[in-house]
C-alpha positions as CSV (number, residue, x, y, z in Angstrom):
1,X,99.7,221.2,64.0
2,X,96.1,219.8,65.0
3,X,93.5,221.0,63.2
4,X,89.7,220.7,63.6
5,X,86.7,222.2,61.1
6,X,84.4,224.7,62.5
7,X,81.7,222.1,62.0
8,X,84.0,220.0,64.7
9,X,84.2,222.7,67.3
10,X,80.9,223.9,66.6
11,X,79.9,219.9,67.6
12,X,82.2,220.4,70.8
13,X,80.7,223.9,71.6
14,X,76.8,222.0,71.7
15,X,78.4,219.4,73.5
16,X,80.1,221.8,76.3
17,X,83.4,220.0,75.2
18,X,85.3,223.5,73.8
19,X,85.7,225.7,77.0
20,X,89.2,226.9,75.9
21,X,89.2,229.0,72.5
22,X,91.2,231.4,72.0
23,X,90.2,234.0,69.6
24,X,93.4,236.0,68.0
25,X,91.5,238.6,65.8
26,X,91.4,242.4,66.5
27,X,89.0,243.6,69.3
28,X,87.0,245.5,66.7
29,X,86.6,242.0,64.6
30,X,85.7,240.0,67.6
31,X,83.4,242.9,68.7
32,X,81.4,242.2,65.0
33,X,80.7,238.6,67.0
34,X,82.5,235.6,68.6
35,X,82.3,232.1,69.5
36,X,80.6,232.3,72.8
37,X,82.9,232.0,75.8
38,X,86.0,232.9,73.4
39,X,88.8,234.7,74.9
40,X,90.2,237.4,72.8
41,X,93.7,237.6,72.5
42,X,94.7,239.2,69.7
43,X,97.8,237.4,67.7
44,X,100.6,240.4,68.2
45,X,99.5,240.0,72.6
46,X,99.5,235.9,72.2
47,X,103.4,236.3,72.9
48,X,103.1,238.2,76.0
49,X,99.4,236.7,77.5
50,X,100.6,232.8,77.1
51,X,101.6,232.8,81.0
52,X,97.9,233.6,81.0
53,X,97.3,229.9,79.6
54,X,97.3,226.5,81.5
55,X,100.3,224.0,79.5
56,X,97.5,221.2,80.8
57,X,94.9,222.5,79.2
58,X,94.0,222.3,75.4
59,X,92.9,225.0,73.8
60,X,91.4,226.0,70.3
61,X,92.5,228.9,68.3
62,X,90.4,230.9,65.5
63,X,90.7,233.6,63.8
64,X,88.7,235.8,61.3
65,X,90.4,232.4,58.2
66,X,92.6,230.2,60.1
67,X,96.0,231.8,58.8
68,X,96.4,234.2,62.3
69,X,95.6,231.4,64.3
70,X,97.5,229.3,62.4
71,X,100.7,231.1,63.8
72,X,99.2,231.7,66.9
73,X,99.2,227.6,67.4
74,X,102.8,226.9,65.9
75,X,104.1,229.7,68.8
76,X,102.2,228.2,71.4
77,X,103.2,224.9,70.1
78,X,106.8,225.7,70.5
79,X,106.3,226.8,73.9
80,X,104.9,223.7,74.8
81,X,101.3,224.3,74.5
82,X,98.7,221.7,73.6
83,X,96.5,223.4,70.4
84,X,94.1,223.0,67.9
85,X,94.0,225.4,65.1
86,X,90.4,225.9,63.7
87,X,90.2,225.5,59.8
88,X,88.9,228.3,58.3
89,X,88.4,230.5,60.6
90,X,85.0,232.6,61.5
91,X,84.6,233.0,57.5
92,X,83.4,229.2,58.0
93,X,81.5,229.4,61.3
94,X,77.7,228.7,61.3
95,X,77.2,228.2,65.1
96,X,76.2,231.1,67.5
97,X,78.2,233.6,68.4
98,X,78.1,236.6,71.3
């Protein structure tokens, strides 16, 4: 599994480089503030929402610590998704959020 810092995606996010994150917390922990232009999909929907996703597209998944969206990459992985998982989760981000 790829993995990149928060540091690292909070670079690409400055950059306009992360347009596809994937944010698998709870609604009422993403309401508390997420990366901006996140989608929230929380980790028990990821299952039934990944014909949402684009397989040509790569996309960075975060949760609240990087263990849901840990799991939430190695499904997507399997299904032939392209992902990043971010390390650490929102406990490490220091960038904006919405």
């Amino acid at each position: 599994m790829k993995t990149l810092t928060a540091k690292e995606v909070e670079v690409l996010v400055k950059e306009g480089k992360a347009a596809d994150i994937i944010d698998v917390r709870e609604t009422d922990e993403v309401a508390e503030g997420k990366i901006p232009g996140a989608v929230n999909i929380p980790l028990g929907l990821v299952e039934f929402r990944m014909h949402e996703l684009d397989k040509s597209k790569e996309y960075i998944m975060v949760c609240r610590s990087g263990g849901r969206s840990g799991r939430a990459s190695k499904l997507l992985e399997s299904q032939g998704f392209n992902v990043i998982n971010m390390e650490g989760g929102m406990l490490s981000w220091e960038g904006k959020v919405e």
